[in-house]
N, C-alpha and C positions, 0 to 999 in steps of 0.2 A: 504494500500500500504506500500511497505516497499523500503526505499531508501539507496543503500551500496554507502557511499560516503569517503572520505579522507577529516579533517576537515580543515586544511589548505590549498586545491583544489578550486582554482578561479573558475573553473569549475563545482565543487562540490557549491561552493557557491551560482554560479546561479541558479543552481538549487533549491536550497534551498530557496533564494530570490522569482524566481518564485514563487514556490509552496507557496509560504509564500500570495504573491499580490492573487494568484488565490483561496487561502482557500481554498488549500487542505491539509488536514491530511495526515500523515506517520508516521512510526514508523521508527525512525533513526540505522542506524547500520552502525559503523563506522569500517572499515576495517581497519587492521595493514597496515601498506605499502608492507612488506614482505610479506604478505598473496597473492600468484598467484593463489591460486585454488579457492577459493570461485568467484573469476569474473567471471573466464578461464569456472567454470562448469557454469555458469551462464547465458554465451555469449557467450564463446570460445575465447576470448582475455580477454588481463589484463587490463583493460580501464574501469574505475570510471569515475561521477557515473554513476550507475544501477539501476533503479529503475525496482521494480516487481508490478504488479497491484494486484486485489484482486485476479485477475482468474490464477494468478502465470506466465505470461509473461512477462519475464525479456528483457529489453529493455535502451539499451547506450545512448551516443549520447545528450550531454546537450542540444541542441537546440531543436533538434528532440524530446526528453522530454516533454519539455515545449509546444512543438508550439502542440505534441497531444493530450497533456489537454488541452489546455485553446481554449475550443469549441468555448466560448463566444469572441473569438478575445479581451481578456482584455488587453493584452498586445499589443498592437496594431503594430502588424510586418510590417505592409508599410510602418511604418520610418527606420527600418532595410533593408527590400528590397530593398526602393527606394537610401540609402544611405550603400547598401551590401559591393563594394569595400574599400571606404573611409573605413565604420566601421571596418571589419575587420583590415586593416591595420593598423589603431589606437588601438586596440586590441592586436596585434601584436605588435608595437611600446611599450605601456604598459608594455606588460610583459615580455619583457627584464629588463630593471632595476628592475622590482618589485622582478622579480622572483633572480636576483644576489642578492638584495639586503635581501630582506627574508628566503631565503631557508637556511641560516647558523641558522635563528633565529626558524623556523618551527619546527626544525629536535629536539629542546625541549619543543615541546607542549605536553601533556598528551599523546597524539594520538602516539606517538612512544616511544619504550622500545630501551634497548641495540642494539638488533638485528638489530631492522626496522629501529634505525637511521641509524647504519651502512651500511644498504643494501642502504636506502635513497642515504648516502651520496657519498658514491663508483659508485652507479648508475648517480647522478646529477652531480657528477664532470668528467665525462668523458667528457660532452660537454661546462661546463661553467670554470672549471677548479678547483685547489684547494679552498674551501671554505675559506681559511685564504689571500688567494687574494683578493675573492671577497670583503671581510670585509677592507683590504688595499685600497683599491679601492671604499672603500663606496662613496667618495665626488664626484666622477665621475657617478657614477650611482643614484646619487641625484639627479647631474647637469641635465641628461640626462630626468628624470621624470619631472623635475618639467617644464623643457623646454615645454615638450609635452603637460603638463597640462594648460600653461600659453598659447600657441599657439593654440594648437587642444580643448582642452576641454570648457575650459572658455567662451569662445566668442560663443558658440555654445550654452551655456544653456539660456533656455527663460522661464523656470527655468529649463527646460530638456532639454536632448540633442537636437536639433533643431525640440522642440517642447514643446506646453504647459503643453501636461500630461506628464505623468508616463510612457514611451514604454519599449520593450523589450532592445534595446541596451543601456539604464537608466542600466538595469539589468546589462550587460554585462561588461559597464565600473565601477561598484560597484565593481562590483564581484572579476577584477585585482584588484582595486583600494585596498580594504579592506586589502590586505595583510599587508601593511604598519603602518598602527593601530599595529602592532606587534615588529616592526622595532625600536629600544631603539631614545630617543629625536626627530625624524622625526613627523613635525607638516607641516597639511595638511594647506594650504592658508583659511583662515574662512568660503569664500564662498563656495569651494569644502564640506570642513567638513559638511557644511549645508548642502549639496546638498545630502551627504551619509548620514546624519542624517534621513533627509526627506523621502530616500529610505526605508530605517530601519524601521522607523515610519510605513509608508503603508507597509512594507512586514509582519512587526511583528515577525521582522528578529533579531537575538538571536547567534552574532559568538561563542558565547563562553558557548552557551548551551548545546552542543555535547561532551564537553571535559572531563568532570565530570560523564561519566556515568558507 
């Protein structure tokens, strides 16, 4: 299989997370940001990631992904479905600050050149606004994470999200979560950082494997 993903994409991350818990192989192919054709022929939109199977069926949709591997029900989706609204909306919640707060920091990971930051950047600020705001504004977009983290997340791990294994939306709040590991002096509370350590551990999960290639 071969996965086109964007290496700073919470999205992408999940995926990769998954794929990591379910032991499956891929061959990583990291797309530029600026690259519209390679998706667009792929699926006919521009929507990371994509993975292609062996038989060349190229297919979006991070959940959707995930939930058509994993036969074995490994990730066990009844605590996503049974808690679909909450979850998403925490999800939602998440990545507002994550994403003001990292996307000035993203746009110099290996994964973008000249061009692609600048398409990045011209493209991200229409709806969050100048990136040199966001960066004025970092202590508010702390306040705002860490609220969520100390209210929505904490109290719900048992050591997972309201539950004792590993499930899918474990996956999902990593996946925002991980952005901030990027973020200059942002230190995650001990217990969180354990909890994505943990993830990492069972995924055999590797952010900064893709950037070097």
């Amino acid at each position: 299989m071969k996965l086109y993903h964007y290496v700073h994409c919470p999205f992408c991350v999940r995926v990769r997370i998954g794929l990591g818990l379910l032991r499956l192989p891929y061959e990583s192919k990291v797309v530029p940001y600026n690259d519209e054709k390679t998706p667009v022929d792929l699926t006919g939109v521009k929507m990371l990631p994509i993975i292609v199977d062996d038989e060349g069926k190229a297919q979006n949709e991070s959940l959707d992904i995930l939930k058509r591997f994993d036969t074995a029900g490994i990730l066990s989706w009844s605590t996503y479905e049974t808690n679909k609204e909450e979850v998403d909306a925490l999800i939602a919640a998440i990545g507002n600050p994550v994403h003001s707060l990292c996307m000035p920091y993203w746009i110099w990971t290996p994964e973008f050149n000249e061009e692609s930051r600048s398409y990045f950047q011209k493209k991200k600020e229409v709806k969050r606004g100048p990136f040199k705001n966001l960066i004025h504004n970092k202590e508010k977009y702390i306040k705002e994470l860490n609220t969520l983290i100390e209210e929505k997340i904490e109290p719900n791990l048992e050591p997972f999200y309201k539950s004792s294994t590993l499930t899918i939306v474990d996956v999902m709040i990593a996946a925002h979560l991980w952005g901030m590991y990027i973020f200059p002096e942002y230190q995650f509370d001990p217990s969180i950082h354990q909890y994505l350590q943990e993830i990492k551990k069972s995924a055999r999960f590797d952010y900064h494997g893709d950037f070097w290639i």
